[in-house]
MIZA-383447 format. One line per field, with one value per residue (C-alpha): residue number from 1; residue in one letter; y, z, x. Coordinates in steps of 0.25 Angstrom, whole numbers, padded with zeros to 4 digits. Layout:
N
i	(NUM,...)
aa	(a,...)
north	(Y,...)
up	(Z,...)
east	(X,...)
END
This chain:
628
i	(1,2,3,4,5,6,7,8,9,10,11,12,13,14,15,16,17,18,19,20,21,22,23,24,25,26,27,28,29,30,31,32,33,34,35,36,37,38,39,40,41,42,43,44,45,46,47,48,49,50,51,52,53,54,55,56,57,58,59,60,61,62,63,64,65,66,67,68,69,70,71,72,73,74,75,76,77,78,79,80,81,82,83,84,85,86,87,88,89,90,91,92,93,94,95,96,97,98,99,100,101,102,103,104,105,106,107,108,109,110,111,112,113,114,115,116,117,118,119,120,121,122,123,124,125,126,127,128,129,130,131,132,133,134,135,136,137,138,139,140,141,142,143,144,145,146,147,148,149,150,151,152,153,154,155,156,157,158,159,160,161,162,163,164,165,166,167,168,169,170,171,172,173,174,175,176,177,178,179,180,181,182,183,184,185,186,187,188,189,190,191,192,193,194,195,196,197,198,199,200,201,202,203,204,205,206,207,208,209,210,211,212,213,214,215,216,217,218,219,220,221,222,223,224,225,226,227,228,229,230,231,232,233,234,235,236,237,238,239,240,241,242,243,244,245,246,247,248,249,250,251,252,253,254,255,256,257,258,259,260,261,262,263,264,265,266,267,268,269,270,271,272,273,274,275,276,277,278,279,280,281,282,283,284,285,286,287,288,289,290,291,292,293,294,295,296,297,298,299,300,301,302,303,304,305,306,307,308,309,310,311,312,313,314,315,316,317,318,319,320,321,322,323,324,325,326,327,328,329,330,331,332,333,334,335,336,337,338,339,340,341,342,343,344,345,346,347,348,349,350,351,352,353,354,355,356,357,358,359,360,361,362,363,364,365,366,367,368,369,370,371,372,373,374,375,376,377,378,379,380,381,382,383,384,385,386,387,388,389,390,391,392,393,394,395,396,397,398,399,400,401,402,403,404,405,406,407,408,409,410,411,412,413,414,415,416,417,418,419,420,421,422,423,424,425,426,427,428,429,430,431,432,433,434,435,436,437,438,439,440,441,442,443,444,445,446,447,448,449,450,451,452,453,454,455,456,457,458,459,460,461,462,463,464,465,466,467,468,469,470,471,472,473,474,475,476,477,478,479,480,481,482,483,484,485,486,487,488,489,490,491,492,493,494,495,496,497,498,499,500,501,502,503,504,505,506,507,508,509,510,511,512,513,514,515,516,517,518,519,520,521,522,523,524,525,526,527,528,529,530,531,532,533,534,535,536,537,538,539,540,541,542,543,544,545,546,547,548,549,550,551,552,553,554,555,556,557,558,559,560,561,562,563,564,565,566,567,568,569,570,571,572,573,574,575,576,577,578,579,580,581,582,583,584,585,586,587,588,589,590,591,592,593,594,595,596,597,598,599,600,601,602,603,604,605,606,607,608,609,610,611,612,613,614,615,616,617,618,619,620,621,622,623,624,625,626,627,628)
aa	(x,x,x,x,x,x,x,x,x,x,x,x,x,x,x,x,x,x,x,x,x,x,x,x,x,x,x,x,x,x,x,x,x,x,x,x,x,x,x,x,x,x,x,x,x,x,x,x,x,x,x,x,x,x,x,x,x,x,x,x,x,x,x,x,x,x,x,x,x,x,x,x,x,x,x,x,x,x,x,x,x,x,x,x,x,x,x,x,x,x,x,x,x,x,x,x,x,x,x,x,x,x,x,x,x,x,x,x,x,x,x,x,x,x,x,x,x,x,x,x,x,x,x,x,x,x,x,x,x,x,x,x,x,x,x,x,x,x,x,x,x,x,x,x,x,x,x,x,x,x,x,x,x,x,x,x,x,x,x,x,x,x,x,x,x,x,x,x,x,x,x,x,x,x,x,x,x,x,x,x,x,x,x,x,x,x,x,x,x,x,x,x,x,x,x,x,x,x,x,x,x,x,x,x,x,x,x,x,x,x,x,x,x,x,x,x,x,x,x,x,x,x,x,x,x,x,x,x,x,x,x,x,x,x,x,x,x,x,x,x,x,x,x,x,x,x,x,x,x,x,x,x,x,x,x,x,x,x,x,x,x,x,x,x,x,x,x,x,x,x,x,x,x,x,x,x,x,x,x,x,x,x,x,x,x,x,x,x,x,x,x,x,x,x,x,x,x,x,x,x,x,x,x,x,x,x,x,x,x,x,x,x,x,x,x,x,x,x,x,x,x,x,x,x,x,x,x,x,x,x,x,x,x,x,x,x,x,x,x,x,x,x,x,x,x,x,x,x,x,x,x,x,x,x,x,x,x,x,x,x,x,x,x,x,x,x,x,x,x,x,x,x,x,x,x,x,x,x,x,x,x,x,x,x,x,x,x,x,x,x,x,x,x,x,x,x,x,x,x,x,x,x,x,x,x,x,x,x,x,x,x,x,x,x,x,x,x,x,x,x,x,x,x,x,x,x,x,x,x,x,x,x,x,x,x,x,x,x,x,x,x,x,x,x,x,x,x,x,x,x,x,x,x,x,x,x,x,x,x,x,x,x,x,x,x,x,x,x,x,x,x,x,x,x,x,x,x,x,x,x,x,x,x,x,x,x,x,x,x,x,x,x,x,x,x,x,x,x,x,x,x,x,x,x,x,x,x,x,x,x,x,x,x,x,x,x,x,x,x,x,x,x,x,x,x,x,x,x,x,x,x,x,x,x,x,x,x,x,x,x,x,x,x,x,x,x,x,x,x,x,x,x,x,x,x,x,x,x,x,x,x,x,x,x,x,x,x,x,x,x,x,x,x,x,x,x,x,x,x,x,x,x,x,x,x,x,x,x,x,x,x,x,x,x,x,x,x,x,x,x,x,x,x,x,x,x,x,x,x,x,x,x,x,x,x,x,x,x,x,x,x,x,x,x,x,x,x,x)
north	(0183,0197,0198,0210,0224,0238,0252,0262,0278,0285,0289,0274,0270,0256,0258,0245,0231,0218,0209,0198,0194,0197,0193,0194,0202,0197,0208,0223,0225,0236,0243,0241,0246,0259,0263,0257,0260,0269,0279,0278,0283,0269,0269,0268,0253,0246,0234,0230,0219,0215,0203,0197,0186,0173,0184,0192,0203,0212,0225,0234,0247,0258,0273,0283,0295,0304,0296,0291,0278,0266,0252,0240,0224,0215,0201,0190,0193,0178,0181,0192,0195,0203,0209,0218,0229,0231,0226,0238,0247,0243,0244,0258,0262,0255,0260,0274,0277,0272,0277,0289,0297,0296,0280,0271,0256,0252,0237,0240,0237,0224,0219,0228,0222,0209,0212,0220,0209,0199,0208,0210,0197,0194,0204,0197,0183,0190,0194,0183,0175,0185,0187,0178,0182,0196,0193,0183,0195,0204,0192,0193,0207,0207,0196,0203,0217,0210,0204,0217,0220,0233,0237,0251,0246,0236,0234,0250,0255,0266,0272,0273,0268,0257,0259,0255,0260,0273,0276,0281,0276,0287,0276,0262,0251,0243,0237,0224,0226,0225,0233,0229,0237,0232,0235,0248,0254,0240,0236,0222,0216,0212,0208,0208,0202,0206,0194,0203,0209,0197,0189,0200,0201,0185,0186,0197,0187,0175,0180,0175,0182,0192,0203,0215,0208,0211,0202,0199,0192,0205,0213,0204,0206,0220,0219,0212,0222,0232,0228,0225,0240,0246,0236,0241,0256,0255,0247,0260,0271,0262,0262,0275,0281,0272,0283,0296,0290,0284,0281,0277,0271,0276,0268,0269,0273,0264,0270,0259,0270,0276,0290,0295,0307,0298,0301,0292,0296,0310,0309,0321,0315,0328,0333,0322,0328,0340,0335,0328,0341,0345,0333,0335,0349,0347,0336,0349,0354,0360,0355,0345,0347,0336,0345,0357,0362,0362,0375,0374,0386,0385,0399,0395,0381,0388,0398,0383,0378,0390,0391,0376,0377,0389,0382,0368,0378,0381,0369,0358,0344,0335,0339,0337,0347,0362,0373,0375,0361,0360,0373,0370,0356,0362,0372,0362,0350,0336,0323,0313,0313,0302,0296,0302,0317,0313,0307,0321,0327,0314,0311,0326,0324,0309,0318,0328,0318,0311,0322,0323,0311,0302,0288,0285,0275,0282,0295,0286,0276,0291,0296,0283,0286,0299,0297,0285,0294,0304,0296,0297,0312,0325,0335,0349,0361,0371,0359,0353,0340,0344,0348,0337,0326,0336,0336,0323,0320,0330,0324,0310,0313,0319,0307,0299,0305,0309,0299,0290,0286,0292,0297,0304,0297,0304,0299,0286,0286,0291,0279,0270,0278,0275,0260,0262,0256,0264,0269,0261,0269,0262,0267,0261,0265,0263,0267,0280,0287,0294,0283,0286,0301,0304,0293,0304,0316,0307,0303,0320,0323,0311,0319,0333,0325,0320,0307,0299,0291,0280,0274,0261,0259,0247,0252,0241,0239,0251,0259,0270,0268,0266,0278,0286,0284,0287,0299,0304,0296,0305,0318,0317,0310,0297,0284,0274,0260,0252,0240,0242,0235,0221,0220,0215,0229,0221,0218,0231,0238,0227,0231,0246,0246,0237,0247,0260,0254,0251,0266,0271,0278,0282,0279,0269,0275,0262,0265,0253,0251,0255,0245,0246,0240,0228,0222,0210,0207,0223,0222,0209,0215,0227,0218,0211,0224,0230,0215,0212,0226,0232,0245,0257,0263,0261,0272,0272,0282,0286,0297,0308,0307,0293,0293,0280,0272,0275,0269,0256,0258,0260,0247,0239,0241,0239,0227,0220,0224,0215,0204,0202,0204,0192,0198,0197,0211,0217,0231,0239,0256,0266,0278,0286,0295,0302,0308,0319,0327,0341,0335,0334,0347,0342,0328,0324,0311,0300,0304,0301,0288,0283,0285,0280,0267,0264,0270,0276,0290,0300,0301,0307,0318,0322,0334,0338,0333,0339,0330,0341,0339,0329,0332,0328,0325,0336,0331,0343,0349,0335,0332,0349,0346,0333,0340,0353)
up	(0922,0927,0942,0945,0939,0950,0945,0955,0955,0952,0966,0970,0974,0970,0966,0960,0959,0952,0964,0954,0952,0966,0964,0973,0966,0970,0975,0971,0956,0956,0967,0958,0945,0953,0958,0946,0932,0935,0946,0937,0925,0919,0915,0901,0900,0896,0907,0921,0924,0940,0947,0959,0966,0959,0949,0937,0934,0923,0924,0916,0919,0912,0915,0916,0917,0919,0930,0937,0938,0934,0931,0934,0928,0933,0929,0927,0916,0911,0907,0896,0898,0886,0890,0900,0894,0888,0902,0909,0897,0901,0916,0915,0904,0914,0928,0922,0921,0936,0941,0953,0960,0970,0973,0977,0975,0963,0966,0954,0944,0946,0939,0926,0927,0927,0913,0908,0909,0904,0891,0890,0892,0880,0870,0873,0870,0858,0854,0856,0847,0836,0835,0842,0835,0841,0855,0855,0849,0863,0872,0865,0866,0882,0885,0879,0885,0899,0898,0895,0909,0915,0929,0926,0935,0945,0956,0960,0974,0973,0984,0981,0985,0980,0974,0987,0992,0995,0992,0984,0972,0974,0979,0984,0989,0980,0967,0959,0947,0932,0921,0907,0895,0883,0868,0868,0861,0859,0844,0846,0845,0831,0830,0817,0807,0791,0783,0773,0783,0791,0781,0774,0790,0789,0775,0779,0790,0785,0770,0763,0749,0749,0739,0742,0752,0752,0743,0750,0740,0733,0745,0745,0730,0732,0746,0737,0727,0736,0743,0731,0727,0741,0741,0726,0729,0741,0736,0724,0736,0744,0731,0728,0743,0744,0736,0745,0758,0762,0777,0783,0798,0807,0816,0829,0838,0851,0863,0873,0883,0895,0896,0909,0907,0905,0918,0919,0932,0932,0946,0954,0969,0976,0974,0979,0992,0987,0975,0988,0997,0984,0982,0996,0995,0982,0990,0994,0984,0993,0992,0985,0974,0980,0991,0984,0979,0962,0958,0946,0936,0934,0925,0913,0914,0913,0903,0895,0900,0897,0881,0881,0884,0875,0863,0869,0869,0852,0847,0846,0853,0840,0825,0822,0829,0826,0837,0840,0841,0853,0858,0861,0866,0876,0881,0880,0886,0879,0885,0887,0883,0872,0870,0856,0864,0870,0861,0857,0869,0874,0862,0865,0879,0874,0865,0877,0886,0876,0873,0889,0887,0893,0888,0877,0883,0898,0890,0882,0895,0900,0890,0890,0905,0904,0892,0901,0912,0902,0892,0896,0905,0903,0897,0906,0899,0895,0894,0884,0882,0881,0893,0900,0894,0899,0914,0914,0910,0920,0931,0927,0926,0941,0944,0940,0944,0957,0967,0974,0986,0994,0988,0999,1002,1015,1023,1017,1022,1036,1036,1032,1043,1055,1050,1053,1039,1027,1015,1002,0988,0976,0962,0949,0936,0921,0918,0918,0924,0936,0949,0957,0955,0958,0970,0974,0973,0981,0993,0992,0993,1005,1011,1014,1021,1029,1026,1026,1013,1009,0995,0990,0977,0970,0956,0956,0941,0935,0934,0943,0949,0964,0962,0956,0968,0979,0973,0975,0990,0993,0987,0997,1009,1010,1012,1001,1001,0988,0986,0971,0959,0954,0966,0969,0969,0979,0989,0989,0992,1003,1009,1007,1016,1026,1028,1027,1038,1046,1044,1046,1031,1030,1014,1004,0990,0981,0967,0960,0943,0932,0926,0911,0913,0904,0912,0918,0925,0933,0935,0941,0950,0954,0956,0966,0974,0976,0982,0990,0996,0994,0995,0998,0985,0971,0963,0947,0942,0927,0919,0915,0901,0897,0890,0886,0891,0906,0904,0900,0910,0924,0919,0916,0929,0936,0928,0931,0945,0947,0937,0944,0959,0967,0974,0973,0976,0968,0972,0959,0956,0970,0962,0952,0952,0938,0935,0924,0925,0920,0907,0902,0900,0900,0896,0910,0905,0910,0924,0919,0912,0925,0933,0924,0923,0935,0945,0954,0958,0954,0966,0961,0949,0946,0939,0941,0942,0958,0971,0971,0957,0963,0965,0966,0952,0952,0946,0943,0934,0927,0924,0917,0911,0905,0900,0896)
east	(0104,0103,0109,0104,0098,0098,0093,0098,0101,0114,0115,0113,0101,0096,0081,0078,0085,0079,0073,0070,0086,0087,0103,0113,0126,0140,0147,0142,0143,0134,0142,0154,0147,0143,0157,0167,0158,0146,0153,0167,0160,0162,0146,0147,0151,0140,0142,0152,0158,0160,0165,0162,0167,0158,0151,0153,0143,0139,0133,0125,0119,0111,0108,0096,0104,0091,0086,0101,0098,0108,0101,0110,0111,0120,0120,0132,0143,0140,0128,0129,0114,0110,0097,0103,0105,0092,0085,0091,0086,0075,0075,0079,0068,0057,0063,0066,0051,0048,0060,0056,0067,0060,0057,0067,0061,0055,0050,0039,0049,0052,0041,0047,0060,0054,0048,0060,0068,0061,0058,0073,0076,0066,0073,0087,0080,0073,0087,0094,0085,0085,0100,0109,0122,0119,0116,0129,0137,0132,0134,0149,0151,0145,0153,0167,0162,0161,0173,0180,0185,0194,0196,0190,0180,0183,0195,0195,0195,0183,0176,0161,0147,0137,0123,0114,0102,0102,0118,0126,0136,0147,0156,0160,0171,0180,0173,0176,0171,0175,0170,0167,0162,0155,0159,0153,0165,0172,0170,0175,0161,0153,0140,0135,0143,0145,0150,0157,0164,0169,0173,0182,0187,0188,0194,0205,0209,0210,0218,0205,0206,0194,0191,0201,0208,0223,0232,0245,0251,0251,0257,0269,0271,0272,0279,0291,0290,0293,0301,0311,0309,0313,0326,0331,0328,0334,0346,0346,0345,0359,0366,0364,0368,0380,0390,0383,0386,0400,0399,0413,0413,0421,0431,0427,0438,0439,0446,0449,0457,0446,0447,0450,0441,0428,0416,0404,0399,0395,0388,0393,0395,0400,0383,0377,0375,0369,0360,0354,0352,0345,0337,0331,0328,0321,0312,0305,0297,0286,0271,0265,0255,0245,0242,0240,0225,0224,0218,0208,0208,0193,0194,0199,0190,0178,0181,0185,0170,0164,0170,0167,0153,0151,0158,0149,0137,0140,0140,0129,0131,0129,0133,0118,0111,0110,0113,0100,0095,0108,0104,0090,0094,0101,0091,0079,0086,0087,0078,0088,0103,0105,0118,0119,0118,0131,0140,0146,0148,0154,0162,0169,0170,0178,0187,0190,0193,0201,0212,0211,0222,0209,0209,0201,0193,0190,0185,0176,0170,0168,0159,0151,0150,0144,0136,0130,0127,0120,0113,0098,0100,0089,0100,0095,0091,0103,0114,0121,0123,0138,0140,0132,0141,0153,0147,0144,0159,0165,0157,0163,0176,0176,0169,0180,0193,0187,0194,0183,0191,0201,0216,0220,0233,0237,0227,0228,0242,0240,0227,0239,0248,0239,0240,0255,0257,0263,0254,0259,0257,0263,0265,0263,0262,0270,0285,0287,0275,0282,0278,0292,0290,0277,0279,0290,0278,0269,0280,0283,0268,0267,0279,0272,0262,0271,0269,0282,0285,0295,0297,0298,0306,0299,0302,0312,0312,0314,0330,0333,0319,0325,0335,0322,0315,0327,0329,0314,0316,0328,0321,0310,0318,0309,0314,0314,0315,0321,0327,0333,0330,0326,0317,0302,0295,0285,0295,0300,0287,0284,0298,0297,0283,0289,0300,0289,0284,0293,0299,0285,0283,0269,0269,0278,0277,0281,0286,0284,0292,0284,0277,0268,0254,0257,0270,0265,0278,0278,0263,0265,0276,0267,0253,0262,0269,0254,0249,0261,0261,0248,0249,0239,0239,0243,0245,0246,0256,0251,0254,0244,0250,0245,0229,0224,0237,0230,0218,0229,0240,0230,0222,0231,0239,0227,0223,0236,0238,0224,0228,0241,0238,0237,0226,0211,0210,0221,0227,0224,0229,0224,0227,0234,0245,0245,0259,0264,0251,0258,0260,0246,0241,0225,0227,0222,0215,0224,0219,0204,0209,0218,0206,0195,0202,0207,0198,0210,0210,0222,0229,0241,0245,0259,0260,0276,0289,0291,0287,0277,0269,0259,0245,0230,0221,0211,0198,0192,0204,0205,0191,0189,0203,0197,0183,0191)
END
């Protein structure tokens, strides 16, 4: 049964909602549809999943991109209604010719609804009657599409509004929702059937004897033959060699006597004293990156633009039409942009985004964003449709890196301050990423703030992970607090704020081991750190090297850090914190990945091997680099 069914504007305004279901939802799934799939450019999935406490719901939606309106269905995920889809067709094809910017109730069309529906309702009973292997093959596929969960979409702290009456969707509060996609580009699914075709598959399987099928038998036969071959002629080849090479051993000549000239320790005492002096003056390497303004060379970009739209402005959009044709298209204007219209542009923009290191599966979701938010538009006079897909990307780029809440850490720490508790920021991530050294950027930046900082050496797993991290410590003239190895990380942390605050440390940075997303046992170890000392935030140090491996790493860590938490409300990644960033040249894309998947801000980005090289993400320079 359908729950419910809303039609409201982009800017979120609810114009009309079904009185006849008259349904009270559990929890707010159209609240959570708005901030973690529509705002998060995650529009093209075809349906989202969300749970509430004693309900499971399925969302569908559909655009008019002329008009910006959004149309709505929620009904339960048991159900697997099958009209849905071509009941919102509908509702969109009837309301779109009512519809006035300037009205705001519509009671009118209720009565419309009530007859849609029933007509729809008719054509899935039609259709089920007709062919019932292919209505029980959709049921499948919607079934396995809805059971395909991710935390792309739910468990993430966002900041935005709801769709009310009268408000706005630009942000809201915490969301529990889960998204699912359905097998658009999933070819798992087969609904018709060719007998040749599966009995050869079947045959193959189970070794039936079918014409032009393999004969192992044979591959044996010749398997023995050859193998006899290779030993003879190798056996010839040894025979022949032996007389060339005469290889006598050597006597090895054992010396029992130690040498009294033998030195193992080459550890010069006498400059211990002074490699100090020199560490501390190091420690001063003037200021940090993070406070200093990034200056864009906006020159050189637009002569790049300009050529681009010149070389755009020489060559048609689609193989099939000639210059002129294209040329006149883009004076006169086009009705409505078709699907079909956009696939080239979006295809190159795929392939751009793509040798951007941009995960393969983030820069195809965003393509089917924007082609949902296109499909249906007026293309104006003098525009090409070229450059509308490119817009309408670059706008949703900057849409998704732009932070939604608050990063400003300072502030946080002095809220924290006032509280008279210390401000708690742990670091995780794989081997090898660079957590303890970038932890030493963040305690330097922390420093010229004036904000005093004490570590905690929780990477008790890893060698020379404690000596690594006293080093930095003695660098920087910060207090650090460790216990050695073979110790419970959690403990350690607990201990380590215990003693912050009777010191009066305004932050404990808290350098956990590093752990690869598929070690239960670590995972574990780290689920339990977060819950027993629940810290103020969590940041995930990745490289800016890695492309499709992001989208893997951040899901995974954030997948177990819920499965394993003993929580209700797990603790899951705060922000990001992306290291090696002057060794990518252009390939900027793990940032979109990191972000896209997870839903957490770049807080951090290292860019050097000095206490100085940490700085802020600049949105704008990413998102022209990604497009360029």
């Amino acid at each position: 049964m359908l729950e419910q069914l809303l039609i409201f504007t982009r800017g979120g305004l609810i114009l009309w909602t079904c009185k006849e279901l008259g349904n009270a939802l559990k929890g707010s799934p159209i609240d959570t549809l708005i901030r973690s799939c529509l705002l998060e450019e995650r529009s093209g999935a075809a349906s989202y999943n969300y749970d509430a406490p004693g309900a499971s719901y399925t969302l569908k939606w559909t655009f008019h991109n002329e008009l910006g309106l959004v149309f709505v269905a929620v009904y339960q995920r048991i159900l697997h209604l099958l009209y849905v889809e071509d009941l919102l067709a509908m509702v969109k094809r009837e309301f779109s010719q009512i519809y006035d910017p300037k009205r705001t109730v519509y009671p009118d069309f209720d009565e419309t609804f009530r007859q849609l529906k029933m007509e729809a309702l008719a054509r899935a009973e039609d259709l089920k009657r007709s062919n019932p292997n292919a209505v029980a093959g959709n049921a499948k596929k919607q079934a396995q599409g809805n059971n395909k969960l991710g935390f792309e979409g739910g468990n993430k702290k966002k900041s935005g509004g709801a769709a009310k009456d009268g408000g706005g969707v630009d942000g809201g509060d915490d969301g529990n929702g889960r998204r699912s996609e359905n097998g658009h580009s999933n070819g798992n699914f087969v609904v018709a059937k060719d007998s040749n075709h599966s009995s050869d598959v079947n045959g193959r399987q189970n070794g039936s004897p079918n014409v032009g099928a393999f004969d192992v038998h044979k591959l044996q036969k010749l398997r023995t033959k050859g193998g006899k071959k290779v030993v003879v002629d190798t056996a010839a080849k040894a025979s022949k060699a032996e007389p060339n090479k005469k290889v006598i051993k050597k006597n090895r000549v054992w010396n029992e006597a130690a040498t009294k000239e033998t030195k193992l320790d080459f550890t010069d005492h006498s400059a211990e004293d002074g490699n100090r002096n020199i560490d501390y003056v190091v420690a001063d390497q003037g200021e940090s990156m993070m406070d200093k303004e990034e200056m864009i060379s906006s020159e050189s970009e637009e002569e790049e633009e300009e050529e681009e739209n010149v070389g755009n402005k020489r060559k048609p959009d689609s193989k099939n039409k000639g210059w002129f044709s294209s040329m006149f298209q883009s004076i006169a204007g086009k009705a409505n942009l078709e699907k079909s219209d956009l696939e080239p542009a979006l295809k190159a923009l795929k392939d751009r985004l793509m040798t951007k290191n941009v995960a393969e599966e983030i820069a195809e979701k965003l393509c089917e964003s924007v082609a949902a938010s296109l499909e249906g538009k007026k293309l104006a006079s003098f525009t090409r449709i070229s450059s509308t897909v490119h817009a309408a990307m670059e706008e949703a780029l900057v849409r998704i890196l732009t932070p939604r809440r608050s990063i400003d850490i300072l502030r946080d720490v002095h809220a924290a301050k006032e509280q008279r508790k210390p401000y708690v920021v742990v670091f995780v991530g794989v081997n090898g990423v660079g957590k303890s050294t970038n932890l030493a950027k963040v305690a330097y930046w922390l420093l010229q703030h004036k904000v005093s900082v004490m570590m905690a050496a929780c990477d008790t797993f890893r060698s020379g992970a404690v000596e690594q991290l006293r080093t930095h410590a003695r660098r920087l003239q910060i207090p650090i607090y460790e216990k050695g190895y073979e110790k419970d990380p959690a403990v350690v942390a607990k201990e380590a704020i215990q003693e912050a605050s009777q010191n009066g440390s305004d932050v404990v940075l808290v350098d956990t081991a590093g752990r690869m997303q598929d070690n239960e046992p670590l995972m574990r170890a780290l689920s339990k750190l977060i819950y027993l000392n629940n810290p103020d935030l969590v940041l995930f140090v990745g490289e800016a090297l890695v492309g499709n491996d992001a989208v893997d790493q951040l899901s995974k860590f954030n997948q177990k850090l819920a499965d394993l938490a003993t929580s209700p409300n797990p603790r899951l990644i705060d922000g990001i914190l992306l290291t090696k960033f002057d060794t990518i040249d252009d390939k900027v894309g793990a940032a979109l990945s990191m972000v896209y998947i997870s839903g957490a801000p770049v807080m951090f980005v290292g860019c050097g091997q000095s206490y100085t090289d940490l700085k802020k993400l600049n949105v704008k320079s990413i998102v022209k680099t990604l497009l360029k």
